[in-house]
N, C-alpha and C positions, 0 to 999 in steps of 0.2 A: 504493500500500500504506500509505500516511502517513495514510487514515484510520482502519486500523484499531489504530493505537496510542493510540486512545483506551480501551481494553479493559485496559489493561496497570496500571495502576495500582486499576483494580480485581482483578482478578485476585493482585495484591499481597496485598488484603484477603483473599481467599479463602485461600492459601499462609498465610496468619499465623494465620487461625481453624481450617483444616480442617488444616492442619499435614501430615504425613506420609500423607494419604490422597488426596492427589492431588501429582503429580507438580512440581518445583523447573522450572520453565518458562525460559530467555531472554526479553527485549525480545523479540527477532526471532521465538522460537518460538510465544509467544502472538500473535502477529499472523499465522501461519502458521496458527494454528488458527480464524483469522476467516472464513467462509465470506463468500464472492459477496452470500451473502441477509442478511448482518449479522451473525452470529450465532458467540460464541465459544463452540467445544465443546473439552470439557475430559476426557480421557477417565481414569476414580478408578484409583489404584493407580502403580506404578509400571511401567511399559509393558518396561524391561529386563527385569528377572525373566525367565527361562524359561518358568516354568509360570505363565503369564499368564489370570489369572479372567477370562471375560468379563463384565463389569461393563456398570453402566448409566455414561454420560455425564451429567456437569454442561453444559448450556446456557447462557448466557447471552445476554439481549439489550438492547442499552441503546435507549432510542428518547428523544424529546425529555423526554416527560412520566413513564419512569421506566428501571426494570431490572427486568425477568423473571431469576429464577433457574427451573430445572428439572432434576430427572433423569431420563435420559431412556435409555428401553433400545429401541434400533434392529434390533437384528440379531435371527436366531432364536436363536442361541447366546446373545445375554443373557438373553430370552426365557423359554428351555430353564432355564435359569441361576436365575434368581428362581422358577421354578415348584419348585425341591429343595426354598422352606422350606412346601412342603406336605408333604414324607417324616417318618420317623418319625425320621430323626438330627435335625432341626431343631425340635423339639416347644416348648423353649423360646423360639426367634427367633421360631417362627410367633407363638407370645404376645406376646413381644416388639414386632412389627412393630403391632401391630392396635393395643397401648395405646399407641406414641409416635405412630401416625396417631390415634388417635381422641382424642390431647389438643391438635392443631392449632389453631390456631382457624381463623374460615371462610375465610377469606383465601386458605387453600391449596385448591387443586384438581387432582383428579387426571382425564388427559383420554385418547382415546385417537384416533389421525389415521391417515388413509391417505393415500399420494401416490401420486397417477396415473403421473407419469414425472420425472424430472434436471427442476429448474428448476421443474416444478409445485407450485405453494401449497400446502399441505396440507389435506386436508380435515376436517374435525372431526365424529367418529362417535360418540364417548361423554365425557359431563361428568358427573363427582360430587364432593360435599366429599370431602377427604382423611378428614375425620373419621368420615364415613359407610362407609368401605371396609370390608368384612370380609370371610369366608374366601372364602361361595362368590362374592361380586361381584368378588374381585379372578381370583379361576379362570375365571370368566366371560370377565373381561374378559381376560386370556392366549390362552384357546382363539381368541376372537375374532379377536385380534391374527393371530394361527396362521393362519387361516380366510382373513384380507383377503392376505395372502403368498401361500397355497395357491392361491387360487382355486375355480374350479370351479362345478358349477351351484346353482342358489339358487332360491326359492319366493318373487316378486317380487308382487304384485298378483296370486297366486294362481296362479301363470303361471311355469313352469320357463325361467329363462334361465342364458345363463352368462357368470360375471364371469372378468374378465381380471384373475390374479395383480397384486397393488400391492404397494406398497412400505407397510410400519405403522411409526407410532412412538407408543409406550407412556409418558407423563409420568407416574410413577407421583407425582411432586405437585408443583405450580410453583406460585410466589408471585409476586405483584408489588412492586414496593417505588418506593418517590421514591430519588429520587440525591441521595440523604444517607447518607452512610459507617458514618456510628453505628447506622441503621436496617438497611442493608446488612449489619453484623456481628452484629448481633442473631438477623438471619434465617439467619444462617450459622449461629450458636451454636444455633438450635433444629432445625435440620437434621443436625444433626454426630452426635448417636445416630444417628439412620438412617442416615446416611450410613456408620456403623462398621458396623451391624446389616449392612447391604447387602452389605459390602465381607467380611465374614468368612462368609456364605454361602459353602456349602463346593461345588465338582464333581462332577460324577458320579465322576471319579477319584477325587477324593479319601473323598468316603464310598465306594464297591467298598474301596481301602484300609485304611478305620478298621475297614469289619467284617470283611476278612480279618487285620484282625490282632486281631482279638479272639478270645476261645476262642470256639465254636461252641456249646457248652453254652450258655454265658453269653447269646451272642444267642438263640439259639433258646428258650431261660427269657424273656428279655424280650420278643421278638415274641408270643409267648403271655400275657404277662401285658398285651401291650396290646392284642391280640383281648379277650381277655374283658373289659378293661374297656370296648372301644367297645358290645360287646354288652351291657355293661352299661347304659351311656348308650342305645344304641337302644331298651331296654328300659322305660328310665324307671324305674331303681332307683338311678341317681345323678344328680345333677344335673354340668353344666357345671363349675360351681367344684369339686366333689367329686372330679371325674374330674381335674381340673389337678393337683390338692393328690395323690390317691395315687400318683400318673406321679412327679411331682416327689420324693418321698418314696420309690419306688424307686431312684431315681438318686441321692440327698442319701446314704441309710441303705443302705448295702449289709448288713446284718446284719439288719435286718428284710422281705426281701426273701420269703423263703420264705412270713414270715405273712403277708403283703400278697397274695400269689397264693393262699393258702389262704382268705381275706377275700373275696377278688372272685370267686375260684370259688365261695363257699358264695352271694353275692348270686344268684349263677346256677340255683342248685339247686331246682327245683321245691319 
């Protein structure tokens, strides 16, 4: 076990940049977290709590010639978990997420793997810059994940076969780095938005909660006012930034709220 306390002093660095979004480890506990294939996983949050997020894991892997960092989401439940900031409680985060990946630079990449069984290599299914991700490649790329777990039959060389359920894991962006400490924290410090962004994605629990305790009136005014503005976007009588700016402007001004659905219903009106 004495070699994998070579991981511990880095992981030092990670506790001192990402601070309270991953877990106050032991000597002994970060070496418990070193797997057989080299590899320390680190799982975000603090694992006591009761109502424990299913979050993605931080990776690590040190090799001669550097350090991989990655987050990395394994399970369907993290899966399940990343796919709410497509819902309409998350309108912000889903902005959010697309402008801290698409200020990356190339260095980051997001990938997506399947393993055949315990002990099998991973095999690598899909690679793109972090900074190229957007809404529907990153949906794409979920359902996919979805698909290689499920199994089932597939249209092969044209040819119906069927695949035997695998194991996926989902990097949604890894970096490499030399093993130099100051480089290493840098790359922390430009991950650490995302890394909050990730960690405050809410559950299906907990949104069913925020909108029952909202009055009913209230949602049911705002799930209408964001019908008609997407039907307005389908339409081509807003653009993109238009549609952001009046969403946001709902939510900032609650006192202008009524002209705002009166504005995007008239956009509607023959």
């Amino acid at each position: 076990m004495a070699w994998r306390g070579k991981y511990v002093g880095w992981y030092r660095l990670v506790e001192e940049e990402l601070g309270g979004l991953v877990p106050s480890l032991s000597e002994r506990e970060v070496m418990e977290n070193v797997s057989t294939e080299d590899v320390l996983t680190v799982p975000l949050g603090e694992p006591s709590k009761a109502d424990v997020k299913p979050l993605p894991s931080l990776h690590l892997r040190l090799r001669d010639q550097g350090l991989e960092l990655a987050t990395v989401y394994e399970s369907k439940k993290s899966v399940d978990h990343l796919d709410n900031i497509f819902r309409d409680t998350h309108l912000e985060e889903h902005e959010r997420l697309f402008t801290l990946l698409g200020g990356l630079h190339v260095g980051y990449e997001t990938k997506l793997y399947r393993k055949s069984g315990e002990g099998s290599d991973p095999e690598l299914t899909r690679r793109y810059l972090s900074s190229r991700l957007d809404g529907q490649l990153l949906r794409r790329l979920l359902e996919e994940a979805d698909e290689i777990r499920k199994g089932g039959r597939r249209i092969v060389n044209n040819q119906s076969v069927y695949v035997q359920p695998q194991a996926s894991e989902f990097h949604l962006v890894t970096v490499s780095n030399s093993l130099n400490q100051e480089a290493f924290r840098e790359t922390l410090r430009e991950i650490k938005p995302l890394i909050e962004l990730l960690s405050g994605v809410k559950t299906q629990h907990e949104i069913i909660r925020e909108r029952l305790g909202r009055p009913r009136k209230e949602l049911n005014v705002y799930r209408e006012f964001v019908d008609a503005l997407n039907e307005a976007r389908a339409q081509g009588v807003v653009s993109a930034e238009r549609r952001r700016e009046l969403d946001k402007r709902w939510r900032q001004y609650e006192d202008e709220r009524d002209e705002l659905l009166r504005d995007v219903r008239a956009l509607l009106s023959p």
